[in-house]
C-alpha positions in Angstrom: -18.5 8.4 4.1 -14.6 7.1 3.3 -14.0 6.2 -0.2 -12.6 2.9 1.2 -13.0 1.5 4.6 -12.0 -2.0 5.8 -13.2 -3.3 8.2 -11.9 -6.1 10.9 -10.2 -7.9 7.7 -8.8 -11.2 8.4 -7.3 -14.1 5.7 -6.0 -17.1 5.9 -4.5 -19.6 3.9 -5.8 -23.0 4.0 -3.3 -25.6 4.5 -2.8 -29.5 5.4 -1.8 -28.9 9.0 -5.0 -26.0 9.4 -5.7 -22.8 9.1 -2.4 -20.1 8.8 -3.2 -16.4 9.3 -1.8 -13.9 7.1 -4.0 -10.7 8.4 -5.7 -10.1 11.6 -8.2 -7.5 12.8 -7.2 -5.0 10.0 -9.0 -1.8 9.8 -8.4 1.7 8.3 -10.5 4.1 6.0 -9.0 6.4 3.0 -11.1 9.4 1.7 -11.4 10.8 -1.5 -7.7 12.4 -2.7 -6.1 11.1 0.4 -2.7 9.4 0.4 -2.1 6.6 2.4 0.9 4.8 3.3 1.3 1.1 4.1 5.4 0.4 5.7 6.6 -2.7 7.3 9.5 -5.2 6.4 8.5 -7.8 4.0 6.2 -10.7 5.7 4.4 -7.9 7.0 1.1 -8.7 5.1 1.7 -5.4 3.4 0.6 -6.9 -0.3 -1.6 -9.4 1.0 -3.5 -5.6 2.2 -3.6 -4.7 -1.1 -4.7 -7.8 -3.3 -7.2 -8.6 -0.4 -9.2 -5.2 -1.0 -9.5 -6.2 -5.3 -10.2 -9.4 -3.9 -6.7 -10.7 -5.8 -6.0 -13.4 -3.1 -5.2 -16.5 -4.6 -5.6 -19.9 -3.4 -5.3 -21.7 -1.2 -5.6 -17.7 0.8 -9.2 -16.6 1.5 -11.0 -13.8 3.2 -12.5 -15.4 6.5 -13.6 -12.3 8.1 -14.7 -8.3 7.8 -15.5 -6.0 5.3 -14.2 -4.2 2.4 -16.1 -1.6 1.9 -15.6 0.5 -1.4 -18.1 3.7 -1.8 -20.0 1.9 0.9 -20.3 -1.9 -1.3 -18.8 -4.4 0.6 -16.4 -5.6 -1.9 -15.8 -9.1 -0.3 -19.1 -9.9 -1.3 -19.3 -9.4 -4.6 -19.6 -11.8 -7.4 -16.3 -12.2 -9.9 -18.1 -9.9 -12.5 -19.0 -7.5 -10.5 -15.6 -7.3 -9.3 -14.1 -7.0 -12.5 -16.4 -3.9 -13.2 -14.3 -2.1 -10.3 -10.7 -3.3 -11.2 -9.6 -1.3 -12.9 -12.4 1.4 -13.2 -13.0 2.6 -9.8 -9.9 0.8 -8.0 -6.3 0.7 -9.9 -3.2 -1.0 -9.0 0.3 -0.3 -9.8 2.5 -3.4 -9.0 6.2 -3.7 -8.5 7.2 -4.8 -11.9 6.4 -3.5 -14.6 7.4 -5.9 -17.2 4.7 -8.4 -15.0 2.4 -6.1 -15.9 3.0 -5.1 -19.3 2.5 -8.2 -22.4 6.1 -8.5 -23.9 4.6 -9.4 -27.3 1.9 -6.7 -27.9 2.1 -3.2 -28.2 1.6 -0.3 -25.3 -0.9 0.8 -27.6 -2.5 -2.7 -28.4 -2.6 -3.0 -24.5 -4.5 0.6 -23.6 -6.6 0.4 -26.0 -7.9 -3.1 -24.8 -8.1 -1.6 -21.0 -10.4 1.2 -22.5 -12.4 -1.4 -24.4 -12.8 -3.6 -21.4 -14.6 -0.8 -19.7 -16.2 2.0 -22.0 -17.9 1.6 -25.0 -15.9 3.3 -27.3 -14.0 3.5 -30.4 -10.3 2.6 -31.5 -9.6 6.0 -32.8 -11.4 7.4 -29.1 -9.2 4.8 -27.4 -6.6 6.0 -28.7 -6.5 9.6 -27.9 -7.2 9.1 -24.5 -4.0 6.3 -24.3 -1.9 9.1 -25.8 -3.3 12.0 -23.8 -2.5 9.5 -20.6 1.0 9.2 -21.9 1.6 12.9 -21.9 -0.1 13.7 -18.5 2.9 11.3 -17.1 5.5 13.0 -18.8 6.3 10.2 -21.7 8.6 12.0 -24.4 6.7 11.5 -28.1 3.4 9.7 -26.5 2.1 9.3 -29.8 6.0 7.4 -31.3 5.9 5.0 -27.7 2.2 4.2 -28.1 3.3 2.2 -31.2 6.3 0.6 -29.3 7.1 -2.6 -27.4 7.9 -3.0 -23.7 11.3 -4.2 -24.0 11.9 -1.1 -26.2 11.7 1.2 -23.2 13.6 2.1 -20.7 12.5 0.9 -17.4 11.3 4.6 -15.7 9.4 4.3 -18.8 7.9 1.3 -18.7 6.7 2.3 -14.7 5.4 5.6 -16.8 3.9 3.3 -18.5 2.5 1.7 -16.0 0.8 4.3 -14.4 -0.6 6.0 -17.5 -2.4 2.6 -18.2 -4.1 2.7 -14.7 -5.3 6.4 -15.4 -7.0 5.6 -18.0 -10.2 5.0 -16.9 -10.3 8.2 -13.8 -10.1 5.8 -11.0 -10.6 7.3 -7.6 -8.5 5.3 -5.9 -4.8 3.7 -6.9 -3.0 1.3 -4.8 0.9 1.4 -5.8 2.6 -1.8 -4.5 6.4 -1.4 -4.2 6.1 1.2 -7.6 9.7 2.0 -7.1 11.6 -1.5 -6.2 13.4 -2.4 -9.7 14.4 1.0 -10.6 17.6 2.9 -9.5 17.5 6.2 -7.1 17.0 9.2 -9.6 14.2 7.5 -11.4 12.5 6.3 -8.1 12.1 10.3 -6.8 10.9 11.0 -10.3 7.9 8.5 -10.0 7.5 9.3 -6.6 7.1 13.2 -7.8 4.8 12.0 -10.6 2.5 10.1 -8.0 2.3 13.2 -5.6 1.7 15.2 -9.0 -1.3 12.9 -10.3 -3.0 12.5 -6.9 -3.1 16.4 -6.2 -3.8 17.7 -9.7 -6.7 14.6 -10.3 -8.3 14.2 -6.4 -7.5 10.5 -6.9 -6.8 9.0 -3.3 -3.4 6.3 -3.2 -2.4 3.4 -0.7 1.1 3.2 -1.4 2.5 -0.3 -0.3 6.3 0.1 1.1 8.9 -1.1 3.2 11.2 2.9 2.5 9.9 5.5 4.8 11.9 8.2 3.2 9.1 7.8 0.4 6.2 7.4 2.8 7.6 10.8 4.6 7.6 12.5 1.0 4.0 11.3 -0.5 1.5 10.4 2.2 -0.6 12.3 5.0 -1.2 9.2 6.8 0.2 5.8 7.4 -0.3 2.1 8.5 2.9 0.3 9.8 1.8 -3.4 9.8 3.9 -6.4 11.3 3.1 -9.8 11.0 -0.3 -9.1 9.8 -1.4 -6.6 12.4 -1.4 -2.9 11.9 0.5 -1.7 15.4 0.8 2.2 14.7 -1.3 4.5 12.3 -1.5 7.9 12.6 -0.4 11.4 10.6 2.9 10.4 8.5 5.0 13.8 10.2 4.0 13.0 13.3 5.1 8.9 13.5 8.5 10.4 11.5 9.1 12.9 14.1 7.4 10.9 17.2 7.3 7.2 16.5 6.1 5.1 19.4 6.0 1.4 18.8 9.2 0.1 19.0 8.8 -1.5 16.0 8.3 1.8 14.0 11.2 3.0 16.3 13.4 0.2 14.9 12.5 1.1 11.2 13.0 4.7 11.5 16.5 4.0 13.2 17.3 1.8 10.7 17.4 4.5 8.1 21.3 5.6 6.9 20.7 9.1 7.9 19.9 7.6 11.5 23.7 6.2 11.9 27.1 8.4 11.8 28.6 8.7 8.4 31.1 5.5 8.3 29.3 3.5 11.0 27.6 0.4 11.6 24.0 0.7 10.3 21.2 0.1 13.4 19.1 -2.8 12.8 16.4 -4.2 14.3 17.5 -8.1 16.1 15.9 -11.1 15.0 13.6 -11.3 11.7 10.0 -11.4 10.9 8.2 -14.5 11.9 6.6 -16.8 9.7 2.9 -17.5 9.5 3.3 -21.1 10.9 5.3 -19.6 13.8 3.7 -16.4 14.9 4.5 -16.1 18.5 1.9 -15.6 21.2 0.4 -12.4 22.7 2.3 -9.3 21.1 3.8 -10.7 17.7 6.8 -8.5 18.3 7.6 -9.3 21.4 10.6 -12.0 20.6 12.7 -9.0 18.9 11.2 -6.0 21.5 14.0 -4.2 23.7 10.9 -3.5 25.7 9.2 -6.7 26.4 7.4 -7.7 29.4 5.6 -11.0 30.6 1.9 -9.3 29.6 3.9 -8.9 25.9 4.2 -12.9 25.3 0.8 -13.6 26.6 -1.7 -10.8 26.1 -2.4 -9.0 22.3 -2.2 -5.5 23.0 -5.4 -3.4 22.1 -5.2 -0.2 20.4 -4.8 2.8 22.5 -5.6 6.4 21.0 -2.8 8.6 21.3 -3.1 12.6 20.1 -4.0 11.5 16.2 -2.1 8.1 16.3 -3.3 4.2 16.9 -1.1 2.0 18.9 -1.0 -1.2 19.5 1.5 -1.7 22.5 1.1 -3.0 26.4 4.9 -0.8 26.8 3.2 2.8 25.1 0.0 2.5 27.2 2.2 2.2 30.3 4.6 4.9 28.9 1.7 7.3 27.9 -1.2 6.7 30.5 -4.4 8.5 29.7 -5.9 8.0 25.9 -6.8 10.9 24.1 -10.3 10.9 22.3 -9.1 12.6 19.3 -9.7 11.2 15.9 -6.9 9.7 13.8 -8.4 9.7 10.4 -8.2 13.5 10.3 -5.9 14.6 7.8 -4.4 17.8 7.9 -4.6 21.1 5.5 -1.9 20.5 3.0 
């Protein structure tokens, strides 16, 4: 049984003028220990992924159809205390900013210790050890000097560090990392990355990393989800949609990348922009900005055709590729 599996996942957000749909027909499954990307430009319903599964969405945005399951619990169903029992206990989540996450005016100490509390019966002293042994296992200088610290008197790698540590605490087996790297510069965003890949492979924790930067997604997952407008259109194995992508969409992001133009040149882009919820377009959502569109394209959604180990959703690939293969996608492969 997969640690997660969701299911058919669709929510909307209620408005005046009806009914706007932010995800559509969204499924995948994550094992135990597996890493997991999520790519896509932003609008993509990338987050809305994410705070769906910890049942985060805030309204007027609700879950109107599928399942989330979570060791086999649907977690859509559950009540709000429930829920809070697997926040932050069996499912983490690392947001983009850390100084969102972190309270400016107490401690890091005063805010792992309270974490701990929240979840295990336990003492301050107890709490304590495990915060600082947390803060060493993600590579903080002098654990024991920053757990006395405030958040505006660290760096912001640190803070991120900080971050992290704080959703350890409790052995999770899952994490989801939304955008962990956006506010920090280049050199501290490989050294989370590397402390990610470090965590997940020394603890058998599984991650979703939420991203829009495929260079990460190529260094840290085994599979990913590219979504756009709120439908997943290719999963598969991470090297093989890097080395072979085949929806044009994941074919526009991966020429997009710098190392994809001559040095000096015009960067490629992909035309147009992502639509809007109030103005997704008929049939294949793409299709206004596809170099490859056909009449079927503005009509007809594509379904998902099996491909080797990848899932695509494209009228063009189908044509392109012919017969589908019955080989699984969720396999993941000896690291």
């Amino acid at each position: 049984m997969p640690l997660l599996e969701v299911k058919n996942l669709e929510v909307k957000f209620a408005m005046r003028r009806g009914d706007l749909t932010a995800l559509r027909d969204v499924s995948f499954s994550i094992d135990k220990g597996e890493r997991l990307g999520i790519v896509g430009e932003s609008g993509a319903g990338k987050s809305v992924t994410a705070y769906s599964i910890l049942n985060l969405i805030s309204k007027p945005g609700y879950i109107s159809g599928g399942q989330i399951l979570f060791q086999g619990k649907d977690l859509s169903k559950l009540s709000p205390e429930e829920m809070r029992a697997i926040r932050g206990d069996g499912i983490s989540m690392i947001f983009q900013d850390p100084m969102m996450t972190l309270n400016p005016v107490l401690t890091i100490g005063t805010q792992m210790v309270e974490v701990l509390h929240a979840h295990r019966e336990m003492s301050d002293q107890q709490a304590r050890a495990i915060a600082i042994e947390k803060l060493v296992q993600v590579h903080i200088p002098s654990a024991a000097t920053r757990f006395e610290q405030y958040p505006h008197e660290l760096s912001g790698g640190m803070r991120q560090r900080i971050v992290i540590a704080t959703a350890l605490l409790t052995d999770p087996l899952l994490i989801i990392a939304d955008e962990p790297t956006t506010a920090l510069d280049v050199t501290i965003q490989a050294e989370i990355i590397e402390l990610l890949l470090e965590l997940c492979e020394s603890s058998d924790v599984g991650l979703i990393l939420i991203t829009h930067d495929l260079g990460v997604v190529s260094q840290v997952t085994q599979r990913v989800l590219v979504m756009y407008a709120g439908r997943i259109v290719e999963e598969g194995l991470t090297h093989g949609i890097i080395r072979n992508p085949r929806h044009p969409y994941t074919q526009g992001l991966i020429g997009a990348l710098p190392q994809q133009t001559v040095p000096g040149g015009r960067l490629n882009q992909i035309r147009g922009v992502m639509p809007s919820l109030a103005n997704t377009p008929s049939g294949c959502a793409f299709h206004p900005r596809c170099p490859h569109v056909t009449d079927i394209c503005e009509s007809v959604v594509p379904e998902y055709s099996i491909f080797d180990r990848s899932r695509v959703a494209c009228h063009w690939v189908k044509d392109q590729l012919g017969d589908v293969s019955e080989q699984k996608i969720n396999e993941t492969p000896a690291p």
